[in-house]
Structures are given as C-alpha cells and as structure tokens.
C-alpha positions as CSV (number, residue, x, y, z in Angstrom):
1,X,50.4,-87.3,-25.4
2,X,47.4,-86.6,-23.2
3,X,46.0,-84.7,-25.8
4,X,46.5,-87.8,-28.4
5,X,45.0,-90.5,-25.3
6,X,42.0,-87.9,-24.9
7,X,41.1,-87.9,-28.8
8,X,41.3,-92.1,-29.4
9,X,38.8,-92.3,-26.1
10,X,36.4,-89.7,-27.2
11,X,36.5,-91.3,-31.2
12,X,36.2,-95.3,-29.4
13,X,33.4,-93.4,-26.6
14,X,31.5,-91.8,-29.8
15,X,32.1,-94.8,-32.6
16,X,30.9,-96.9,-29.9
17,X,27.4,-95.0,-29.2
18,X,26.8,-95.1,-33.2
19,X,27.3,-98.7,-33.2
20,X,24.7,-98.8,-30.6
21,X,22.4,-97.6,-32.6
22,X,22.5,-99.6,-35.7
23,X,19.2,-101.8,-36.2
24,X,19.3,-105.6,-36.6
25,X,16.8,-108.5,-37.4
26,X,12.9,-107.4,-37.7
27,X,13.9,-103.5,-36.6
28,X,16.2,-103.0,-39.4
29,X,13.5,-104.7,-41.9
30,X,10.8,-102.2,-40.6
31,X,13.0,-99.4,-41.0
32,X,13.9,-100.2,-44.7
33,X,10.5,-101.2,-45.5
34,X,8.5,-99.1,-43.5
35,X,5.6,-101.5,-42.7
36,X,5.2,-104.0,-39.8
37,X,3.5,-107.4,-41.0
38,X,1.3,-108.6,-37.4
39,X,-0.1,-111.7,-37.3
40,X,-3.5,-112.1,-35.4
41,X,-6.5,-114.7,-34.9
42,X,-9.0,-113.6,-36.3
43,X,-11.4,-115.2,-33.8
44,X,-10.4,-115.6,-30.0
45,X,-11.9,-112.9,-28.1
46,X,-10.9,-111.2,-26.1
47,X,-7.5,-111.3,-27.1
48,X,-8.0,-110.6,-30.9
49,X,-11.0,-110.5,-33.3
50,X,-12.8,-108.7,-35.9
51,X,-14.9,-106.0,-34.9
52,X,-17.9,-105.6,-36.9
53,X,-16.4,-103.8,-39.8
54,X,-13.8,-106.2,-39.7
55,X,-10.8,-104.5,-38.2
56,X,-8.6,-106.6,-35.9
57,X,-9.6,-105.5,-32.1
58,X,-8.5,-107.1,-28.8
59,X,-6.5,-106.9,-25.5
60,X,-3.8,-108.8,-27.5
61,X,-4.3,-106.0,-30.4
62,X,-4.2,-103.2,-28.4
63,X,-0.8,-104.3,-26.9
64,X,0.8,-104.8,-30.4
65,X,-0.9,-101.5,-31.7
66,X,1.2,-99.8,-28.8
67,X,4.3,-101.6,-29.6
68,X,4.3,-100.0,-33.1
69,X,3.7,-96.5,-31.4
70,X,7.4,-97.6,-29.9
71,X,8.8,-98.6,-33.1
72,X,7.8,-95.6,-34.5
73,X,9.2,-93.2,-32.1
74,X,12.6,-95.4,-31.8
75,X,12.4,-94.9,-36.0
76,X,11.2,-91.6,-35.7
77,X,8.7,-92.1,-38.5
78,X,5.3,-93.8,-39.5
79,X,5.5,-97.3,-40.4
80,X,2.5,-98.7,-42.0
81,X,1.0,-101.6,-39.8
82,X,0.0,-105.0,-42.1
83,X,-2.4,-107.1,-40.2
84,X,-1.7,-110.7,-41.0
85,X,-4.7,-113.4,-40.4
86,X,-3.1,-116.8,-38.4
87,X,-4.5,-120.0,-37.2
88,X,-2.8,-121.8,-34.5
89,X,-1.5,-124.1,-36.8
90,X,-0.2,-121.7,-39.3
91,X,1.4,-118.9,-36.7
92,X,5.0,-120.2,-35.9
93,X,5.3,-121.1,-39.6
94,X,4.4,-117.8,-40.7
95,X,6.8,-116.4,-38.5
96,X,9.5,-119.1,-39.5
97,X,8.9,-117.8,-43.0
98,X,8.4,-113.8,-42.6
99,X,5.1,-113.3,-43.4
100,X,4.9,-111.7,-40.3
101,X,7.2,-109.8,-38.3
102,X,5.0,-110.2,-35.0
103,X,2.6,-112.7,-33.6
104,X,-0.8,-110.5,-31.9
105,X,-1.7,-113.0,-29.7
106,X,-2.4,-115.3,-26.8
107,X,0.3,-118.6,-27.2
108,X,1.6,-120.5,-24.0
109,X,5.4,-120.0,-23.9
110,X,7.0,-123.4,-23.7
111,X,10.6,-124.8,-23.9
112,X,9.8,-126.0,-28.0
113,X,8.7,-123.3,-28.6
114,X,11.1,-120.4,-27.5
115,X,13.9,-122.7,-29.2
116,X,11.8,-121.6,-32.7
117,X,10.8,-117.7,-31.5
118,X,11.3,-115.0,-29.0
119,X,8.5,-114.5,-26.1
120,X,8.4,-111.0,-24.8
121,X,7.8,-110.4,-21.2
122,X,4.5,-112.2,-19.5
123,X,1.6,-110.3,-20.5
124,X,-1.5,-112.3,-19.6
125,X,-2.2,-116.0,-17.3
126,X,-4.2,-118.3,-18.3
127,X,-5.2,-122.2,-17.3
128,X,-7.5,-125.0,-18.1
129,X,-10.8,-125.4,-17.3
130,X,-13.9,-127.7,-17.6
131,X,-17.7,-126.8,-18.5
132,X,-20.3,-129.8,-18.0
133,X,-23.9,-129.3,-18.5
134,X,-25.4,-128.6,-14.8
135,X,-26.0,-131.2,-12.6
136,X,-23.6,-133.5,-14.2
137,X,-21.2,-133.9,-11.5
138,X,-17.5,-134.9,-13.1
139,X,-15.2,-134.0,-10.2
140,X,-12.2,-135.1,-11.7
141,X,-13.1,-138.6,-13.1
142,X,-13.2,-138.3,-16.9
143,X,-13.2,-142.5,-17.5
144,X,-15.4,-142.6,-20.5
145,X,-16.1,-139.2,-20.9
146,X,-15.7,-137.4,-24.2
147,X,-13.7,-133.6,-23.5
148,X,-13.3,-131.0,-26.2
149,X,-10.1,-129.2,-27.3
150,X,-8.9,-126.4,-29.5
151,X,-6.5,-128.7,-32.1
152,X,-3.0,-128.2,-31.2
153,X,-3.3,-125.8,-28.5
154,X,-1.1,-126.7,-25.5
155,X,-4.2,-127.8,-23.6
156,X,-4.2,-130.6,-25.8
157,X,-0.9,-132.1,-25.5
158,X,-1.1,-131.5,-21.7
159,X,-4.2,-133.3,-21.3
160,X,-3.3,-136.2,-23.6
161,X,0.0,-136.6,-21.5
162,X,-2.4,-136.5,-18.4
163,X,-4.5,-138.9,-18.8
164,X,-1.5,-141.1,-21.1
165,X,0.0,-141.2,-17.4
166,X,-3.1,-141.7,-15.3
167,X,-4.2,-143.9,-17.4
168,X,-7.8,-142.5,-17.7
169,X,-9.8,-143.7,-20.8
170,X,-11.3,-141.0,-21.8
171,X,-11.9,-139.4,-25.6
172,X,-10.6,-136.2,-27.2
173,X,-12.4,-134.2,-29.2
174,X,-10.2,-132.0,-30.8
175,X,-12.3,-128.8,-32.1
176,X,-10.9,-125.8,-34.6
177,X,-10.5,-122.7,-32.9
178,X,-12.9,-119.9,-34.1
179,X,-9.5,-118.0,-35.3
C-alpha cells in the first residue's frame, strides 16, 4: 500500500512539474514560430530610434533586446527578432491585433490602459515639463497662452483635464511625435 501511495505522489509530483512547463499566450506563439514581432517608435530618443543605418537603438531597445536573450534561453533556441515600426496612435491596436508580440517603448501605465495590455515591472519615470523662450516668465499662469503637446500622449489628456477644472483658457497645440 505504501508502495502504491509512493507511486501516485511521485506520477501527481512529476505530471505536475511538466504541466508547469507548458507555454501559453505570446511564449507559446514564439516558440512555434520562432520569431518575436517588437513594436518600436521609430523616433523618441532616447528610448528608441533609428541609428544612422537605420537599426532600431535605445534605452527602451536595449531592454527588449535583453528580454529576447531570456526568451531564448527559457526556449533554448534562436528566435528571430521582427522589429515592428509604431506611432502612438497605432501601438495598442497593433498589439490588440498581433502585429506585434511586444511594445519597445516608453507608454505611461494607466488604469485604461492595463484593462487592454499587460505593463511589466516600472522601468523608467518620467513627468511634464514646460520650455518658454528666456525671459518670458510663465510661472504657472497659462491664461491665453498657446502650449504644445505630443497628440494623444497622456500629457495631453492630463493637461486638458487640468486646465478643464481650473478653468484656465489656454490653447492646445497638439504636435505628432517624431516616432
């Protein structure tokens, strides 16, 4: 009887550690594909950009670049890395629709958008700031002032809620990002 109770715990124990190892989601489509689609901006240094012979480069690169290295020796193989150009407009959607596996990048975590994707850990802090020519002394009153913004960044809907609720009349300029 021990014998029999010692066999169906070491068979549960060992079926159990297999089970473990079988991939799901985007590591089980690298692994039957063997490539890794990342999606990048093209133009927002120095978290990703083109270098001059136009290979993607960047803090935000380099950190993606070692997550394959991972992959790989989790896979225990090569997987060929596909480097994916986004816009900020274009990047959850491509996601959404598996163009790309990973998004190589700088994007504020919010609450609307971790209910569409996963964040991995914090890997870089950022804020807001604002450049005047010299001499031209804003401190803080923006009444009638004209600002520039990337389009659709969260800077933008955080400043348009700002002023929204302090009432301050002041115009957006909303500019396309370089990438």
């Amino acid at each position: 009887m021990k014998r029999i109770l010692t066999s169906i715990l070491l068979i549960v124990f060992f079926a159990g550690a297999v089970s473990a190892q079988q991939l799901t989601g985007t590591l089980q489509q690298v692994e039957k594909t063997g490539e890794i689609k990342i999606g990048y901006r093209q133009g927002l240094p120095p978290m990703s950009f083109l270098d001059k012979d136009g290979i993607p480069i960047g803090y935000s690169v380099d950190l993606c670049k070692n997550i394959v290295k991972q992959i790989e020796k989790k896979l225990g193989k090569d997987i060929k890395t596909v480097w994916v150009p986004v816009t900020g407009g274009n990047r959850f959607k491509a996601i959404s629709d598996n163009k790309i596996d990973i998004l190589c990048g700088s994007t504020t975590k919010t609450l609307s958008r971790g209910e569409l994707v996963d964040f991995t850990q914090l890997t870089f802090v950022t804020g807001a700031s604002f450049m005047t020519l010299k001499g031209r002394n804003i401190k803080g009153n923006f009444t009638g002032k004209k600002i520039g913004v990337s389009k659709g960044s969260t800077t933008e809907a955080e400043l348009r809620k700002l002023f929204k609720e302090t009432k301050v009349d002041a115009k957006i300029v909303l500019l396309d990002s370089a990438g």
